[in-house]
N, C-alpha and C positions, 0 to 999 in steps of 0.2 A: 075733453082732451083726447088727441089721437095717440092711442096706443095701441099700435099693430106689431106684432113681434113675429120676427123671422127665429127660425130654430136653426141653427147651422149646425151638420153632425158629419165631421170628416171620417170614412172607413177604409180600411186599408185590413185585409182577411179579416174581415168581419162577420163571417154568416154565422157564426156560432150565437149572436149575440144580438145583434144590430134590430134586429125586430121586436127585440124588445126593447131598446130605443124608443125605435119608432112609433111602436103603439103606445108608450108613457105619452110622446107627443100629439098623436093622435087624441089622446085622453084626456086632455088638459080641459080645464073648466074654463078655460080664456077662451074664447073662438076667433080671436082676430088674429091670428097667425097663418105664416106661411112656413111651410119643412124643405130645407135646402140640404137635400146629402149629397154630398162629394165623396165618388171615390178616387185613392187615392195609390192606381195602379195594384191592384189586389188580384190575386193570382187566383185565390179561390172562387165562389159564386155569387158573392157579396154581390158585386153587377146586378145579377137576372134574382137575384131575390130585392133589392130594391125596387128593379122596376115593373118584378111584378106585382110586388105588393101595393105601389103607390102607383101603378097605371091609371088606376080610375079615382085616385083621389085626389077632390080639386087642391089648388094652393098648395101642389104638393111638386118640386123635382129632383132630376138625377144628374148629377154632371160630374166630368172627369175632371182631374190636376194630375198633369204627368208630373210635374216637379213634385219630388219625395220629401215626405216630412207633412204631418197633423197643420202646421204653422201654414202651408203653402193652399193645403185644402181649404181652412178656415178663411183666409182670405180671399181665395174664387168665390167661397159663398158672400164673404164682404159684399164682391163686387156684384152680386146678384138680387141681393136682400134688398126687399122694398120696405121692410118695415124700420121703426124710428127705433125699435130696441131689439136688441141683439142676443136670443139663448144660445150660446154655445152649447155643444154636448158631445161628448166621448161616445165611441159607437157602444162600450161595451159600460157606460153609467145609463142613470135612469131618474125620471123625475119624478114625483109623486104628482096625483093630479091636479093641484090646487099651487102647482108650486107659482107657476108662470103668472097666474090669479093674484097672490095674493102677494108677489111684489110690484103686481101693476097697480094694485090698491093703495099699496104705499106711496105712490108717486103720485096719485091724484090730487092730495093737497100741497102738494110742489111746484114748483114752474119745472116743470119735464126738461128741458131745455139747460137748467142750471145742474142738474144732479148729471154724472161724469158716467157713472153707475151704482148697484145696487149691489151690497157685501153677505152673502149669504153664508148661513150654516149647513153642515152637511152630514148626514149617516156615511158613516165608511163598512163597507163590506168585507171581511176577512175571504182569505181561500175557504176556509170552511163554515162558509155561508152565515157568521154569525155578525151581528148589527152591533155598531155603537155610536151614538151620536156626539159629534164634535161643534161645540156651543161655545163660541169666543163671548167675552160678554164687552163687547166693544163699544168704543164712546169717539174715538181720534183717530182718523183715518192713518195718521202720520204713526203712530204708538202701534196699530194693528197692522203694518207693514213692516214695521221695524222689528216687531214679534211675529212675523211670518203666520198670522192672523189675520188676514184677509181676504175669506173667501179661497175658491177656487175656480178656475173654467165655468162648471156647470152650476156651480150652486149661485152663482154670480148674474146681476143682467146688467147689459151692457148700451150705452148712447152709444146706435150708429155715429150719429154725428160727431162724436170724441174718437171714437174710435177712427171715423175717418181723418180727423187730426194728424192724429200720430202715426199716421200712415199701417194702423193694421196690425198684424202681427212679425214679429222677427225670422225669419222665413232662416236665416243663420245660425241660430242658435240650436244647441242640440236637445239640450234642458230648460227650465227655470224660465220657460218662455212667459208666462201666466205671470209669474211674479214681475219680467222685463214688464210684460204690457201693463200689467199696472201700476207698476213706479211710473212709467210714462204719462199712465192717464192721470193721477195723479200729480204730476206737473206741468200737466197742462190744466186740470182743473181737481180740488181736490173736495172740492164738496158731491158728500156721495151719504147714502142710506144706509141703514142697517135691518136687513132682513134678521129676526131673531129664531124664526122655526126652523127646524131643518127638513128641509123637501127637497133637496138630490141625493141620491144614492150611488156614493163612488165606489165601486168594485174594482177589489187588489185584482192585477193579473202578471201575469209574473215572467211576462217580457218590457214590461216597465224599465225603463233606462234607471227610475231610481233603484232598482234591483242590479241590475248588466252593468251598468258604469258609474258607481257609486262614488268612486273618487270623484269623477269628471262632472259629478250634479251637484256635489259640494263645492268644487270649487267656481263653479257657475254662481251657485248662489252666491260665493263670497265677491262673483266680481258684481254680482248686485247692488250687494250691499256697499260696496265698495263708491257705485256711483251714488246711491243715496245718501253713503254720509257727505258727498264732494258737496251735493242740491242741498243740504241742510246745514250743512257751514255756510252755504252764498247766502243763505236768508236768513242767516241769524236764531237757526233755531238753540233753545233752550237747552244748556246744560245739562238738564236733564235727560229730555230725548236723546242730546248725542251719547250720554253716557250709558245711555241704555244701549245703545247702538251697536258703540264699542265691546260692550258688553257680550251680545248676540254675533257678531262680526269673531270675536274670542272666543266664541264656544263652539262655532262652525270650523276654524282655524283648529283647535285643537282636536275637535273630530277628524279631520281631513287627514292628522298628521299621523293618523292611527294605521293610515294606508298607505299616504305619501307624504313620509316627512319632509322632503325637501322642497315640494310644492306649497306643504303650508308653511314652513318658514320662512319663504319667497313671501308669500304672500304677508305674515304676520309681521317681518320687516319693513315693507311697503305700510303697514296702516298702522304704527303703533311704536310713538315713542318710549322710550327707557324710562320716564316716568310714572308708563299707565300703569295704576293697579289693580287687577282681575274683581271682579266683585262677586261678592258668599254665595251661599248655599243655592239661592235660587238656578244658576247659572253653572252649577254641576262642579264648584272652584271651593277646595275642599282649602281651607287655612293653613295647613302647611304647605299647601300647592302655591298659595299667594306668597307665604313668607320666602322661599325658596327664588319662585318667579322675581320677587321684588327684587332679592339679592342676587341671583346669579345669569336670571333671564329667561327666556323659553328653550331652548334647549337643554338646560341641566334640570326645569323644571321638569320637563317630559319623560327626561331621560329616569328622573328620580322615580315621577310615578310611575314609569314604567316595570321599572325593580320594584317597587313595593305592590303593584297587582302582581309580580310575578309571585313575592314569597307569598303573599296572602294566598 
């Protein structure tokens, strides 16, 4: 089975960090890859340290995307990448060396072809340098996107060929693009693997937009969700999953409102008639917050919890 993997790593002032990127890539126990970094108009030396480090390494380039945004780099590399699977990576994440290995392994009893991609787990890196591994124990690719369990960018491998589907990444969006791309690929094909180890390492850094514009990644996420419950009412899904949905859809609505109530009541209007009711404990929806909600709405329910954190 041909499995050659491109590594796509968009950087944008990345010299703090980016080479070690690079050598996780370099160090991979897979050898059938190729490393595609795009920069991604970077003011610092990001440039001249990519090309010097990768001047004499084969299967290795460098190329520019003036248009701004991670989304617009990754898909220059799209368009460069000879290989049939696709690593993404963050200039400032890192992969352990068997990572790329040992989801190629997985696919070799597959028809390559039919899987959309590969859902991995991942160590998250704190600011101070401490490790902890994040292990969804996943079975439904539909349940693990509706629980925002599905992988991410790097821990993830990706079908060129789906990926060229769906034309790529969302080069518009400011947040939540990873989740966009894979509600997408997922509707266009949703049979996909589950890697169980965790072999990327995503490190916090703290110009992250989920830091800087916290309101504006929540309510991205909720226009997400928003289109995946549309795709899962056309096909008839199960009561179940939408009600989980709703569920998850409610508890990102009430986080949002903590910043901007008016946007998420906008929003919690638009998905969610007078009859839904919040569901327990798992979902952070404390029993007088349900009884309340039931009888008076979201507003007076917010407004309630909001006086009783204050006396408490």
């Amino acid at each position: 089975m041909a499995s050659k993997v491109s590594v796509i790593i968009p950087c944008f002032n990345a010299s703090r960090h980016v080479l070690r990127a690079v050598e996780s890539v370099l160090e991979q126990t897979w050898l059938d890859l190729e490393l595609i970094c795009v920069d991604n108009n970077s003011s610092d030396d990001t440039l001249d340290i990519l090309r010097t480090r990768l001047k004499e390494v084969p299967n290795a380039m460098v190329l520019s995307e003036k248009k701004k945004g991670a989304s617009a780099a990754r898909n220059r590399g799209l368009k460069e990448a000879s290989g049939n699977w696709i690593q993404f990576l963050d200039a400032d994440d890192f992969l352990m060396p068997r990572k790329i290995s040992t989801q190629v392994e997985l696919l070799e009893s597959e028809e390559e072809k039919e899987i959309s991609f590969v859902i991995g787990n991942s160590i998250k890196e704190s600011f101070d340098g401490n490790r902890k591994e994040i292990i969804y124990d996943a079975k439904d690719p539909w349940v693990s996107i509706v629980r925002l369990e599905i992988g991410n960018t790097c821990s993830n491998l990706f079908n060129k060929s789906y990926l060229s589907q769906i034309g790529g990444w969302n080069e518009e969006l400011k947040s939540s693009q990873e989740f966009d791309l894979m509600f997408r690929l997922l509707q266009c094909n949703d049979k996909v693997l589950f890697d169980s180890v965790a072999n990327t390492v995503v490190v916090a850094t703290e110009n992250s937009i989920n830091f800087t514009d916290l309101p504006g990644n929540i309510s991205r996420i909720i226009e997400v969700q928003r289109r995946i419950k549309a795709h899962l009412v056309s096909v008839n899904a199960s009561p179940e999953l939408l009600g989980l949905l709703d569920n998850m859809i409610f508890s990102k609505v009430r986080e949002l409102a903590n910043f901007d109530y008016r946007l998420a009541k906008t929003h919690h209007d638009a998905l969610f008639e007078r009859d839904f009711i919040p569901d327990g404990e798992e979902f952070g929806v404390s029993s007088s917050y349900s009884k309340v909600y039931q009888k008076f709405g979201f507003s007076v329910a917010q407004k309630t919890q909001k006086i009783y954190s204050f006396i408490k």
